[in-house]
Gaussian input, Z-matrix of N, CA and C with variables (Angstrom, degrees):
# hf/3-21g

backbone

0 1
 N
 C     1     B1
 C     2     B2     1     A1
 N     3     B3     2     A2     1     D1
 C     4     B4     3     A3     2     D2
 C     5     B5     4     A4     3     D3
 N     6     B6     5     A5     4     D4
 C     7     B7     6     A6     5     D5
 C     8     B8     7     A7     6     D6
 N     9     B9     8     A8     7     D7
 C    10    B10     9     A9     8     D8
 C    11    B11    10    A10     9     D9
 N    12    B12    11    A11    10    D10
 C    13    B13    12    A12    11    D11
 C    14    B14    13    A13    12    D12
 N    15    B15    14    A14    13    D13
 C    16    B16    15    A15    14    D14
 C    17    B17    16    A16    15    D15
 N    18    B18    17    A17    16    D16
 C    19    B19    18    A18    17    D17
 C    20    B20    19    A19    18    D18
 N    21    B21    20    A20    19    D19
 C    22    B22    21    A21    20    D20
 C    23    B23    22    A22    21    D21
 N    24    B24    23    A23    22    D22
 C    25    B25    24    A24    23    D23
 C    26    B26    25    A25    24    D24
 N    27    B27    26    A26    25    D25
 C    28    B28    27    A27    26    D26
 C    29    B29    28    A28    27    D27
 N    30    B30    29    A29    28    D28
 C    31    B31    30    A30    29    D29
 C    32    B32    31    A31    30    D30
 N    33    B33    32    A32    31    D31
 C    34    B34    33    A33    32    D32
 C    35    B35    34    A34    33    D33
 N    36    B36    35    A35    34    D34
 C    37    B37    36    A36    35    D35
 C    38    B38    37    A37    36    D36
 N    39    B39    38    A38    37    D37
 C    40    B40    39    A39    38    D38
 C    41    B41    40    A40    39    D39
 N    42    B42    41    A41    40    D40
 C    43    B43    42    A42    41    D41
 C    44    B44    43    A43    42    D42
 N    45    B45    44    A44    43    D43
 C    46    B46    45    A45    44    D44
 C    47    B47    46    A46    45    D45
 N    48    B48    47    A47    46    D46
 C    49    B49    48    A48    47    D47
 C    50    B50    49    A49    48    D48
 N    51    B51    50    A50    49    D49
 C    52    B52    51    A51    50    D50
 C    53    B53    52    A52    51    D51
 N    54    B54    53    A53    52    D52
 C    55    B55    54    A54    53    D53
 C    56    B56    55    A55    54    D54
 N    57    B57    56    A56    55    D55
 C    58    B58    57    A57    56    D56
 C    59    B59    58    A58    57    D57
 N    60    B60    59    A59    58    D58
 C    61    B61    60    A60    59    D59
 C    62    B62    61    A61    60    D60
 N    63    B63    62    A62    61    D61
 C    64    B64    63    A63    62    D62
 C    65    B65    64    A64    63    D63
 N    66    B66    65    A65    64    D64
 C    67    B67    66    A66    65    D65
 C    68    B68    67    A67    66    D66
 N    69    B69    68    A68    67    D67
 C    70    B70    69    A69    68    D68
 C    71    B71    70    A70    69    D69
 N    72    B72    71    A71    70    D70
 C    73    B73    72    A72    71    D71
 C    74    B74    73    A73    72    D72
 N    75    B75    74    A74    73    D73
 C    76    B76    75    A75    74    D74
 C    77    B77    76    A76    75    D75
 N    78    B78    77    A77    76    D76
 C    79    B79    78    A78    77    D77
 C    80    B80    79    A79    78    D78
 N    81    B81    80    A80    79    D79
 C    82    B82    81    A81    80    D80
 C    83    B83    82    A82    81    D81
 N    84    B84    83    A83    82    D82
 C    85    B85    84    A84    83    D83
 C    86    B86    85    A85    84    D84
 N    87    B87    86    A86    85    D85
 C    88    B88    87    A87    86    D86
 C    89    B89    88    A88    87    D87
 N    90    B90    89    A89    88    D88
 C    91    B91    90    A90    89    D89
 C    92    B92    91    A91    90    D90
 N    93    B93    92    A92    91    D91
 C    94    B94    93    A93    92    D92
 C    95    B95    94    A94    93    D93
 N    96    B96    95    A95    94    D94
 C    97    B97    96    A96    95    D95
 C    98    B98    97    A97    96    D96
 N    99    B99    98    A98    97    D97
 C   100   B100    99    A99    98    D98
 C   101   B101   100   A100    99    D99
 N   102   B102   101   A101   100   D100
 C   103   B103   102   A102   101   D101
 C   104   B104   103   A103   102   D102
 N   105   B105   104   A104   103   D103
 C   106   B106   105   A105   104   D104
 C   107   B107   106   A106   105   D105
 N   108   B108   107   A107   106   D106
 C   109   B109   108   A108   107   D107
 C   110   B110   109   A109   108   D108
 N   111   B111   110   A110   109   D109
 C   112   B112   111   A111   110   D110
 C   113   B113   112   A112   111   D111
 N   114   B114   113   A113   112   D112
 C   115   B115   114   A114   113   D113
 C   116   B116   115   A115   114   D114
 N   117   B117   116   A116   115   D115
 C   118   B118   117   A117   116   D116
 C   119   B119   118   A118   117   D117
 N   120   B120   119   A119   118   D118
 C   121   B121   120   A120   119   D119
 C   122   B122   121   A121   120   D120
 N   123   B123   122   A122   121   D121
 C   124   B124   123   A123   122   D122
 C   125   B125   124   A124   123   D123
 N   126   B126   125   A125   124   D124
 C   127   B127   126   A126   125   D125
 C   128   B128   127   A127   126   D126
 N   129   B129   128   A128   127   D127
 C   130   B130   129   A129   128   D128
 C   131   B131   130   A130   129   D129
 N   132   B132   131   A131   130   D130
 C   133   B133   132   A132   131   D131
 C   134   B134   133   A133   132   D132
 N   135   B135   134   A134   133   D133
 C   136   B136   135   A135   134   D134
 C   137   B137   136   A136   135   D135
 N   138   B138   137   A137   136   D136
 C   139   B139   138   A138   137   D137
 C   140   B140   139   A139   138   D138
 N   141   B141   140   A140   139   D139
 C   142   B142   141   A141   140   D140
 C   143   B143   142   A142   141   D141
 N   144   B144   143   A143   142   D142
 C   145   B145   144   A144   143   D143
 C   146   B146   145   A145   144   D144
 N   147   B147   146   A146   145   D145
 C   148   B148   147   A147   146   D146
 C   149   B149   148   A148   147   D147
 N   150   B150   149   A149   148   D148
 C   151   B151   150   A150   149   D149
 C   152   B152   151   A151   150   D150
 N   153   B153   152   A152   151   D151
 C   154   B154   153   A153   152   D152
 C   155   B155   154   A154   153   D153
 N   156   B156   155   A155   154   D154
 C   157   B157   156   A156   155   D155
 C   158   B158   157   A157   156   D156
 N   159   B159   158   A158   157   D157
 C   160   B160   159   A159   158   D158
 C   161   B161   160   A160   159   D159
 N   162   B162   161   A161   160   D160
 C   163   B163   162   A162   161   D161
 C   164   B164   163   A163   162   D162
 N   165   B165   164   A164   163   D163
 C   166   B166   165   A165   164   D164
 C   167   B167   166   A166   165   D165
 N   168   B168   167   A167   166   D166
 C   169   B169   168   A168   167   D167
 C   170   B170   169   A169   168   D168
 N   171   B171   170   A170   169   D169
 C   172   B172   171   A171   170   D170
 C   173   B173   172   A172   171   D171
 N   174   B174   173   A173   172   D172
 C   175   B175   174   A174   173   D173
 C   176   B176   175   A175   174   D174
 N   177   B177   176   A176   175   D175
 C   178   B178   177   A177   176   D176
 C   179   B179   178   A178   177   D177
 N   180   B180   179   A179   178   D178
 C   181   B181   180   A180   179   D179
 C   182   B182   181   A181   180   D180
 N   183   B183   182   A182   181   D181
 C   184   B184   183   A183   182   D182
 C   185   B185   184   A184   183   D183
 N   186   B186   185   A185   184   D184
 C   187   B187   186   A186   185   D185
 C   188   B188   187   A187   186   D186
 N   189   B189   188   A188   187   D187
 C   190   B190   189   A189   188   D188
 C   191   B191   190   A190   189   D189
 N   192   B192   191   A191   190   D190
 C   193   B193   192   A192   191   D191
 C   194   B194   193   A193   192   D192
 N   195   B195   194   A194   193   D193
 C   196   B196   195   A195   194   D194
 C   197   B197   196   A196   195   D195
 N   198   B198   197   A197   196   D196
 C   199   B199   198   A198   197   D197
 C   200   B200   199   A199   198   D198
 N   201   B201   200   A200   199   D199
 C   202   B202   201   A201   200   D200
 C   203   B203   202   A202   201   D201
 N   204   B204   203   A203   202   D202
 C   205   B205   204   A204   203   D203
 C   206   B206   205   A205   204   D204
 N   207   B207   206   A206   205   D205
 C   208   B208   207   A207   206   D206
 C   209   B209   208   A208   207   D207
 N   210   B210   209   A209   208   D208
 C   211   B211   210   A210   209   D209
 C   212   B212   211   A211   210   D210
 N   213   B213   212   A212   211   D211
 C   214   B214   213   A213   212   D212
 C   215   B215   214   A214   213   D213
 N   216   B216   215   A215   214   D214
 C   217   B217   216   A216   215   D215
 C   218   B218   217   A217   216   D216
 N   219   B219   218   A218   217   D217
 C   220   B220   219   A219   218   D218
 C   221   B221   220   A220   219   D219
 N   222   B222   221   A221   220   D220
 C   223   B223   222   A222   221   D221
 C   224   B224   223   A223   222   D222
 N   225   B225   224   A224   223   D223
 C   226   B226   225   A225   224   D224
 C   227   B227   226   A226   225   D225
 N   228   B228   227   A227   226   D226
 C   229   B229   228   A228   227   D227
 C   230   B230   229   A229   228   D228
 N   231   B231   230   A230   229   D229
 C   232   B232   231   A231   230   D230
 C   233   B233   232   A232   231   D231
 N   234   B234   233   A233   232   D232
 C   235   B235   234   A234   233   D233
 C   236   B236   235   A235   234   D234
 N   237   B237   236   A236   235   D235
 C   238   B238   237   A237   236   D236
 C   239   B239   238   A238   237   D237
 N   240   B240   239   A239   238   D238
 C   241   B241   240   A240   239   D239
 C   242   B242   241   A241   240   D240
 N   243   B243   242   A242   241   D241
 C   244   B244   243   A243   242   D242
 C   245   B245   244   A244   243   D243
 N   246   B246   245   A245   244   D244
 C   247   B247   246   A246   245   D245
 C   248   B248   247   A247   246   D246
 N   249   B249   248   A248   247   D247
 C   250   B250   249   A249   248   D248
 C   251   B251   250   A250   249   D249
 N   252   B252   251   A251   250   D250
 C   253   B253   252   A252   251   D251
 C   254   B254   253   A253   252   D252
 N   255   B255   254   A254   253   D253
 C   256   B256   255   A255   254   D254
 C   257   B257   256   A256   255   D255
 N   258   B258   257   A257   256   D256
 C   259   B259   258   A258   257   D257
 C   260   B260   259   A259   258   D258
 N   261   B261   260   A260   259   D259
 C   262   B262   261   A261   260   D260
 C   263   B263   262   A262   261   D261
 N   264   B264   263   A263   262   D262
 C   265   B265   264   A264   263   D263
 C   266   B266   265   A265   264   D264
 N   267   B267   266   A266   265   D265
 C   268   B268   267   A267   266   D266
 C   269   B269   268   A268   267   D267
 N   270   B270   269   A269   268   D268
 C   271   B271   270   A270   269   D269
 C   272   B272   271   A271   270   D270
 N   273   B273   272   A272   271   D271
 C   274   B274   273   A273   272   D272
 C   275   B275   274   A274   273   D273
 N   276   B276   275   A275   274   D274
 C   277   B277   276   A276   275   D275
 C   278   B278   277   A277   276   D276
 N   279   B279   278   A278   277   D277
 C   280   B280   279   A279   278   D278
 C   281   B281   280   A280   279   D279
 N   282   B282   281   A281   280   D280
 C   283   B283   282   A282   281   D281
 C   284   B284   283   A283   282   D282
 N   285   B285   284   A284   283   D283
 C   286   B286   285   A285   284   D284
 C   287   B287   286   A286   285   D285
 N   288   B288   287   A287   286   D286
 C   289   B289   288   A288   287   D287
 C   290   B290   289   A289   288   D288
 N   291   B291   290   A290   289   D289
 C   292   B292   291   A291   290   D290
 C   293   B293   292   A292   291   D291
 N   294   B294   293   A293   292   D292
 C   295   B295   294   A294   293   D293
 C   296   B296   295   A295   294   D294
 N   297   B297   296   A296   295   D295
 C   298   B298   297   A297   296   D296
 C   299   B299   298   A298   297   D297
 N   300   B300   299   A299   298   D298
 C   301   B301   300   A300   299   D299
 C   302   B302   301   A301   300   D300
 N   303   B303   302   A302   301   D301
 C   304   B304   303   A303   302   D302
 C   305   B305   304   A304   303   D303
 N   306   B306   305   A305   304   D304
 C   307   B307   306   A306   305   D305
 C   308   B308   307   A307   306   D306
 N   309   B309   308   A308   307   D307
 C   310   B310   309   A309   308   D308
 C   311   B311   310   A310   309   D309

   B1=1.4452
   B2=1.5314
   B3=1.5978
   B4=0.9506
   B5=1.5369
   B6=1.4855
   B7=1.6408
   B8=1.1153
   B9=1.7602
   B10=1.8366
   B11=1.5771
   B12=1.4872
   B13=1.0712
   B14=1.8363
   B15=0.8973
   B16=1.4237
   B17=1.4124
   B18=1.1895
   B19=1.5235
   B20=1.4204
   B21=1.7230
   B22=1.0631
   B23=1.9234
   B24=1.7188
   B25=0.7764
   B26=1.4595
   B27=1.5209
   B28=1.6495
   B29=1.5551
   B30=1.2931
   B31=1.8731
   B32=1.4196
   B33=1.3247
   B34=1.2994
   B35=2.0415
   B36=1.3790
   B37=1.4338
   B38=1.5397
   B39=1.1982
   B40=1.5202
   B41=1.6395
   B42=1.0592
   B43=1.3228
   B44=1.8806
   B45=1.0584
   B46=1.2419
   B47=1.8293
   B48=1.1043
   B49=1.1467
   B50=1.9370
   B51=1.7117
   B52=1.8897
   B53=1.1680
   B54=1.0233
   B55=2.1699
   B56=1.5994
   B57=0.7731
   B58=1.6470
   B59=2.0374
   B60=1.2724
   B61=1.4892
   B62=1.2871
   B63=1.6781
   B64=1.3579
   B65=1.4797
   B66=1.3008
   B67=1.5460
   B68=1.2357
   B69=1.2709
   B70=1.7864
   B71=1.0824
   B72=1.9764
   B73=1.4073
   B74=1.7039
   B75=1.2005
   B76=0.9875
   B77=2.4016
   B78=0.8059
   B79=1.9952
   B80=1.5618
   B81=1.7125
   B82=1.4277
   B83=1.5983
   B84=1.4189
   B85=1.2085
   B86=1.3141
   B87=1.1344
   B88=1.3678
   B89=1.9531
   B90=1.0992
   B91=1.4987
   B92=1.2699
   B93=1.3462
   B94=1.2732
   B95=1.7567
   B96=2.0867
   B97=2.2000
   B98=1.3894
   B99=1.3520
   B100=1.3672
   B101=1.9184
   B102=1.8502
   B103=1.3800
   B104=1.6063
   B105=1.9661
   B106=1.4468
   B107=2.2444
   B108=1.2600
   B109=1.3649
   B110=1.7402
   B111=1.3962
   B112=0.9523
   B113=1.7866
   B114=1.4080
   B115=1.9816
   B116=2.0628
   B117=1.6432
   B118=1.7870
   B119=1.6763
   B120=1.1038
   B121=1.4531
   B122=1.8155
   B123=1.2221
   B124=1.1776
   B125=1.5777
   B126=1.0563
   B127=1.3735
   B128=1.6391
   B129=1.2801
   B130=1.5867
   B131=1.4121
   B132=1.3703
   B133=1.6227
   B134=1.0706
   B135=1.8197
   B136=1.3823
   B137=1.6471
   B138=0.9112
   B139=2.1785
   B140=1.2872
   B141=1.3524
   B142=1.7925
   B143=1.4481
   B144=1.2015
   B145=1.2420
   B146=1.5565
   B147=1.1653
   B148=1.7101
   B149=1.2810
   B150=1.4396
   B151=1.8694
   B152=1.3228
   B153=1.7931
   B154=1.7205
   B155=1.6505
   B156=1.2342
   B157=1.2688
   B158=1.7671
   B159=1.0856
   B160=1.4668
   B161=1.6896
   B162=1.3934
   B163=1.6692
   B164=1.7410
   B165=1.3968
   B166=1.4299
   B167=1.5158
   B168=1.5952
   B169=0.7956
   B170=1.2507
   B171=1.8386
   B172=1.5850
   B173=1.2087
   B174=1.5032
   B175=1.9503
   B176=1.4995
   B177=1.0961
   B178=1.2794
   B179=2.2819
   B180=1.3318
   B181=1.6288
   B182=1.0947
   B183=1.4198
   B184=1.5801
   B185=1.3948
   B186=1.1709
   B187=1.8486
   B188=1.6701
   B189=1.2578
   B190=1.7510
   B191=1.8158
   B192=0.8321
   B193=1.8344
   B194=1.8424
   B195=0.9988
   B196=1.1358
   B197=1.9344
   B198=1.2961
   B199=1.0398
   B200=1.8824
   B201=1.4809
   B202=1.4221
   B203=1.0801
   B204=1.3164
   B205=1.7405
   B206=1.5620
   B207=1.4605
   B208=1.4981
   B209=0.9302
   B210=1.3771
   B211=1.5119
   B212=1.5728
   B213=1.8767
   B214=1.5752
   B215=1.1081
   B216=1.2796
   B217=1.4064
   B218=1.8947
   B219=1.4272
   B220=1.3068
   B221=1.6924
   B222=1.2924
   B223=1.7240
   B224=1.3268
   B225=1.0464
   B226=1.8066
   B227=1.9051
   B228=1.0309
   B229=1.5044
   B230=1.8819
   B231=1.3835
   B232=1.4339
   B233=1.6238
   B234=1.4767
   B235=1.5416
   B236=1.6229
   B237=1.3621
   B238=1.8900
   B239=1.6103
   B240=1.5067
   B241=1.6103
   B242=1.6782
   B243=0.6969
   B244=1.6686
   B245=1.3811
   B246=1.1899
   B247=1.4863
   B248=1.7957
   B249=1.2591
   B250=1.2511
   B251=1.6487
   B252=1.1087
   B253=1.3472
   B254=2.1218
   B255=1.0440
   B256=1.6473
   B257=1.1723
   B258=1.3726
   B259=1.8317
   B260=1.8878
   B261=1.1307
   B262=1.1627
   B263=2.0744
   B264=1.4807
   B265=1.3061
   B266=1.4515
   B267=0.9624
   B268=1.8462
   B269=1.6069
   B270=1.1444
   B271=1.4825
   B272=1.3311
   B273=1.5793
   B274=1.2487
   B275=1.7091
   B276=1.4301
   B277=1.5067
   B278=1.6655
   B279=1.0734
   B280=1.5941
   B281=1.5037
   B282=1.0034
   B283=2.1265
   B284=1.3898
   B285=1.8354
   B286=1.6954
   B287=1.6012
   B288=1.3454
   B289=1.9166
   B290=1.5512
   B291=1.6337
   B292=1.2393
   B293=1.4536
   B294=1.2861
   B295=1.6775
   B296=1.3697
   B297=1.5117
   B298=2.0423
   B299=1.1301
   B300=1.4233
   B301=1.5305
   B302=1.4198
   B303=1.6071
   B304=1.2697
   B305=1.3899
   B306=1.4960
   B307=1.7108
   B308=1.7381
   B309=1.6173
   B310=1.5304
   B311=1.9827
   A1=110.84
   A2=123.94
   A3=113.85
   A4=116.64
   A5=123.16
   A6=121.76
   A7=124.88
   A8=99.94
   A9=99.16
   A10=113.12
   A11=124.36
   A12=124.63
   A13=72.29
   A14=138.51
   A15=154.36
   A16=96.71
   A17=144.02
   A18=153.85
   A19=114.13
   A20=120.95
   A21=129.48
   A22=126.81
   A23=107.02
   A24=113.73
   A25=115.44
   A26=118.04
   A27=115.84
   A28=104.75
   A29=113.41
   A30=150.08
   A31=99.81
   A32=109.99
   A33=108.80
   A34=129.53
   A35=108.75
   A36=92.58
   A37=136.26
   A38=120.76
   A39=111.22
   A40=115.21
   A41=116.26
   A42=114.63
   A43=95.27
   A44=139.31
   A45=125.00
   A46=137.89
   A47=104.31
   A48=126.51
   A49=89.96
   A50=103.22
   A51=113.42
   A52=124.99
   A53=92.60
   A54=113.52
   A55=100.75
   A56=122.69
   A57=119.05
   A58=110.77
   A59=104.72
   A60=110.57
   A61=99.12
   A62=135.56
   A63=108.45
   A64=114.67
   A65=107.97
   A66=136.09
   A67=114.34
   A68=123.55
   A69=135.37
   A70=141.03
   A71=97.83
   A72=96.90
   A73=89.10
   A74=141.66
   A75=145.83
   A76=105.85
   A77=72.25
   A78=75.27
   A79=106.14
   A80=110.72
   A81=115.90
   A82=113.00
   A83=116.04
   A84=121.36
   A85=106.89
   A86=148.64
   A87=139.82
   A88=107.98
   A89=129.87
   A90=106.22
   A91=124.98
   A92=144.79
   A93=132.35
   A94=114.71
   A95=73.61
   A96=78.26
   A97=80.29
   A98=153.61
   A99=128.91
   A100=119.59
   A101=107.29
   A102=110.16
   A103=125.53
   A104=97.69
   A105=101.56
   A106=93.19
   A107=102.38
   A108=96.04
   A109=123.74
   A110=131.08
   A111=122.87
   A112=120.57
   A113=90.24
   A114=98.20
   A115=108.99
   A116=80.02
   A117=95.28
   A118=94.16
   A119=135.83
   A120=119.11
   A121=102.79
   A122=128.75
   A123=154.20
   A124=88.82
   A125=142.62
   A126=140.60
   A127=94.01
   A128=111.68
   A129=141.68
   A130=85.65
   A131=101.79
   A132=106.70
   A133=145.13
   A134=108.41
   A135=107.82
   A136=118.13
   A137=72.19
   A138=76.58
   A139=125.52
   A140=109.87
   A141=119.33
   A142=103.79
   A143=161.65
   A144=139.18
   A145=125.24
   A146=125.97
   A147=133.06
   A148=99.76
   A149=120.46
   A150=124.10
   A151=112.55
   A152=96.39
   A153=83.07
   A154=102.25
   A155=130.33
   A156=131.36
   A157=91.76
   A158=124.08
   A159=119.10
   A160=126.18
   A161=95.05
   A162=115.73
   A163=87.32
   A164=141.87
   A165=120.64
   A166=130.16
   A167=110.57
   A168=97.83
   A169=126.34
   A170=101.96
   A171=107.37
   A172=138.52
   A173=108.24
   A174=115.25
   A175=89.85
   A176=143.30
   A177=154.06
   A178=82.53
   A179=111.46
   A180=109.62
   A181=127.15
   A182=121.48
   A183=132.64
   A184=82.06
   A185=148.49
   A186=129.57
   A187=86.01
   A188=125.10
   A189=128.97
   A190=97.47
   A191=110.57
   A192=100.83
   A193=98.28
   A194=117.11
   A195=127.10
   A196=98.19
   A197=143.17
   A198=160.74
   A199=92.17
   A200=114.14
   A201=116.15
   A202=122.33
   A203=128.51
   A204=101.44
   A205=129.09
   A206=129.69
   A207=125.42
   A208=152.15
   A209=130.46
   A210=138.25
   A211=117.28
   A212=95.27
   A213=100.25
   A214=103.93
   A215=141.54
   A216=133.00
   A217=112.75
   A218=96.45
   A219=113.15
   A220=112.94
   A221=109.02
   A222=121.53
   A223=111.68
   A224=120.16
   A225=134.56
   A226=90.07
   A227=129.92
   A228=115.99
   A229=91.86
   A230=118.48
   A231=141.32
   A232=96.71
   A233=103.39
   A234=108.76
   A235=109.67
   A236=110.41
   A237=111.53
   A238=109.32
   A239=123.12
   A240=122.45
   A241=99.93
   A242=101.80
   A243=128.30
   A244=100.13
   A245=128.26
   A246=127.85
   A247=90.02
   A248=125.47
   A249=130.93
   A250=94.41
   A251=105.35
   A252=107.49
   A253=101.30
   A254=105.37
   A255=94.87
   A256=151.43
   A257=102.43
   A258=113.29
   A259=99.38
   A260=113.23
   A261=106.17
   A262=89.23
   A263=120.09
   A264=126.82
   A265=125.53
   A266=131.76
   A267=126.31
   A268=71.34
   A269=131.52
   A270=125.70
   A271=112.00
   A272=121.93
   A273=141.55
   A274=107.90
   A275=110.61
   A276=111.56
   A277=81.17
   A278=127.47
   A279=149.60
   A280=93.77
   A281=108.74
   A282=106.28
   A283=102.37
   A284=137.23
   A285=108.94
   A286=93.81
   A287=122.60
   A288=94.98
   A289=92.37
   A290=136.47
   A291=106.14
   A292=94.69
   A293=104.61
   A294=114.03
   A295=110.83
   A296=118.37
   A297=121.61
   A298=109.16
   A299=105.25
   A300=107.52
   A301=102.26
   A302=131.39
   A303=144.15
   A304=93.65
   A305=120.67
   A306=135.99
   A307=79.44
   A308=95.86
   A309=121.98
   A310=99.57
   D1=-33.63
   D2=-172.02
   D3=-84.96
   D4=-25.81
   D5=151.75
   D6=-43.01
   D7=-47.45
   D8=178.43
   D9=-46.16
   D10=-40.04
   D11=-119.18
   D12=-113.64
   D13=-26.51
   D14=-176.81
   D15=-81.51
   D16=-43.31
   D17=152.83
   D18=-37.26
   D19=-52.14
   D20=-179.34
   D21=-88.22
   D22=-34.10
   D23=177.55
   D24=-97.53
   D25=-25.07
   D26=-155.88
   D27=-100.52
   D28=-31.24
   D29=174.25
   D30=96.11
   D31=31.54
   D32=162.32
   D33=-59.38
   D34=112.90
   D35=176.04
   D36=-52.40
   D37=133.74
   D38=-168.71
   D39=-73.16
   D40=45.71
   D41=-146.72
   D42=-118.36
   D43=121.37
   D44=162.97
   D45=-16.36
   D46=-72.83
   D47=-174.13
   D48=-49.80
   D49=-64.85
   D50=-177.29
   D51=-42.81
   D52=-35.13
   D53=170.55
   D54=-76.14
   D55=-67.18
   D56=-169.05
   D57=-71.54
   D58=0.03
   D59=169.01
   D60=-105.49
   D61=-27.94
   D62=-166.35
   D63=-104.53
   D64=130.99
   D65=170.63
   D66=-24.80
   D67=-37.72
   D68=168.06
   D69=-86.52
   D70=-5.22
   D71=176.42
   D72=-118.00
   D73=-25.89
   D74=158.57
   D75=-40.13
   D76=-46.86
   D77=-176.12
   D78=-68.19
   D79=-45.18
   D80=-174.69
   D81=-64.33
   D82=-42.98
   D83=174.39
   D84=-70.70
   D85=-68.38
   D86=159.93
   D87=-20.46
   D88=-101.59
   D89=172.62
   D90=-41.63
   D91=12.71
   D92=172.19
   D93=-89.38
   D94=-40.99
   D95=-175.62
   D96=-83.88
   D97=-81.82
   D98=-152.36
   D99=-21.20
   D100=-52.16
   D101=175.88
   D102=-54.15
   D103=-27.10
   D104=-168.36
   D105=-76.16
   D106=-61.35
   D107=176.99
   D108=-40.80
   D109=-51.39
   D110=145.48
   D111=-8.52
   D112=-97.90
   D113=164.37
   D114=-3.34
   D115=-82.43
   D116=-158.59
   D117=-59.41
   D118=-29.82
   D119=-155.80
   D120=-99.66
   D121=-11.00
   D122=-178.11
   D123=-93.97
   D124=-44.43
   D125=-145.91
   D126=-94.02
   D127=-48.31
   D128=-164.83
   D129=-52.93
   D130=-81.79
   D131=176.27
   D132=-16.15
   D133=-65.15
   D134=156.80
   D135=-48.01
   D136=-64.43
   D137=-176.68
   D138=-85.16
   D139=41.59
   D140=173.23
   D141=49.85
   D142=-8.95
   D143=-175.32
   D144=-56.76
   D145=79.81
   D146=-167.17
   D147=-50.85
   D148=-44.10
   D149=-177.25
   D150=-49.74
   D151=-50.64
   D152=-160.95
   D153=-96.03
   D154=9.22
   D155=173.23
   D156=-83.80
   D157=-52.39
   D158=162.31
   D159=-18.82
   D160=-65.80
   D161=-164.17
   D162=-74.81
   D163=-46.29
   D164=163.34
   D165=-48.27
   D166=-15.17
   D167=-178.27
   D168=-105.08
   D169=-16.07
   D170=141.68
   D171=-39.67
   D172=-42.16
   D173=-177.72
   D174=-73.06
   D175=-50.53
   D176=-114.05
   D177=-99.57
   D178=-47.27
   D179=164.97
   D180=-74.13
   D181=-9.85
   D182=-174.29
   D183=-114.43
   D184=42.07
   D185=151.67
   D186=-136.04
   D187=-24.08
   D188=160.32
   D189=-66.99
   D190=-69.62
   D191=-168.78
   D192=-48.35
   D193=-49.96
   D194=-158.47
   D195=-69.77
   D196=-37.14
   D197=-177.69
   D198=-57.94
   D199=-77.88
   D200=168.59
   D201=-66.28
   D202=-22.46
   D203=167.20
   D204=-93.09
   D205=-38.73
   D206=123.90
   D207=-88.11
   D208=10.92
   D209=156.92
   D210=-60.09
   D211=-54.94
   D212=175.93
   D213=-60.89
   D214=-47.87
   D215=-140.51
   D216=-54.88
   D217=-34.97
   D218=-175.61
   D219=-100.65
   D220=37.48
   D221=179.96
   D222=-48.94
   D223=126.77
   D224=142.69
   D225=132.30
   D226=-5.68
   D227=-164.91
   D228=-99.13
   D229=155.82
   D230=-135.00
   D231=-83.17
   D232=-30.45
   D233=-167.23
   D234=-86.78
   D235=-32.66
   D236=164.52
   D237=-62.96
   D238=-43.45
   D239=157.63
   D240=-32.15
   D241=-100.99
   D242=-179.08
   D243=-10.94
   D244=-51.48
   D245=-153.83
   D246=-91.73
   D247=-40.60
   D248=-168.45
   D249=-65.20
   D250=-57.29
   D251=-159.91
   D252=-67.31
   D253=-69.68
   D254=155.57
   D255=-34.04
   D256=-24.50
   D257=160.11
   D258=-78.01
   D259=-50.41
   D260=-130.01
   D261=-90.19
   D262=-6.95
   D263=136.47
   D264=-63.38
   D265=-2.85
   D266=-166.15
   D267=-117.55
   D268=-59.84
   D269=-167.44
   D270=-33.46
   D271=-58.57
   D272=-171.74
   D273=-66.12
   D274=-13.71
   D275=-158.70
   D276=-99.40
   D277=-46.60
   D278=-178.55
   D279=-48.32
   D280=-80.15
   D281=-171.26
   D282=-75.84
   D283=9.80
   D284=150.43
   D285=-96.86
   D286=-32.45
   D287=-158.56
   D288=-106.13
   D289=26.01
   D290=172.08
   D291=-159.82
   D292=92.67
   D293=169.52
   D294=-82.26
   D295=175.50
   D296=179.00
   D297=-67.07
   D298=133.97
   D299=168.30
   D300=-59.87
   D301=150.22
   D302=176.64
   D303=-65.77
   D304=154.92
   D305=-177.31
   D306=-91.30
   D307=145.84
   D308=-177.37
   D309=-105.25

């Protein structure tokens, strides 16, 4: 949904390869799974779930791997700023409102 919507609103081509070259859909997806991990690991928290505070914190290393292996690749353009700087705020928002659930 969020390519589509990057297709329609950004003029991004819907095309594989166009999506994974452009700078704007590369940044959006990068803050989107950062927001979704946020969600689950914030969620986890309140309600003890160690698993799924886990599995956020899996997406949450696969949008970090993903930051250095195509984000950098395409260094100095406004939208890898953007994405750097936006991960690396949700991060900070992540370790004050959502520490490990304690092991049961």
């Amino acid at each position: 949904m969020l390519a589509r919507a990057l297709h329609h609103w950004g003029g991004v081509t819907f095309t594989p390869e166009a999506i994974f070259r452009s700078g704007l859909a590369q940044t959006s997806f990068a803050i989107f799974w950062s927001l979704l991990a946020l969600c689950a690991m914030v969620l986890a928290t309140c309600r003890d779930l160690r698993k799924v505070w886990l599995a956020g914190a899996g997406l949450l290393g696969c949008v970090i791997i993903k930051l250095f292996l195509v984000d950098l690749a395409g260094h100095g353009t406004i939208e890898r700023i953007v994405s750097f700087v936006a991960v690396g705020l949700l991060l900070l928002v992540i370790g004050w409102f959502s520490p490990v659930p304690p092991k049961k």
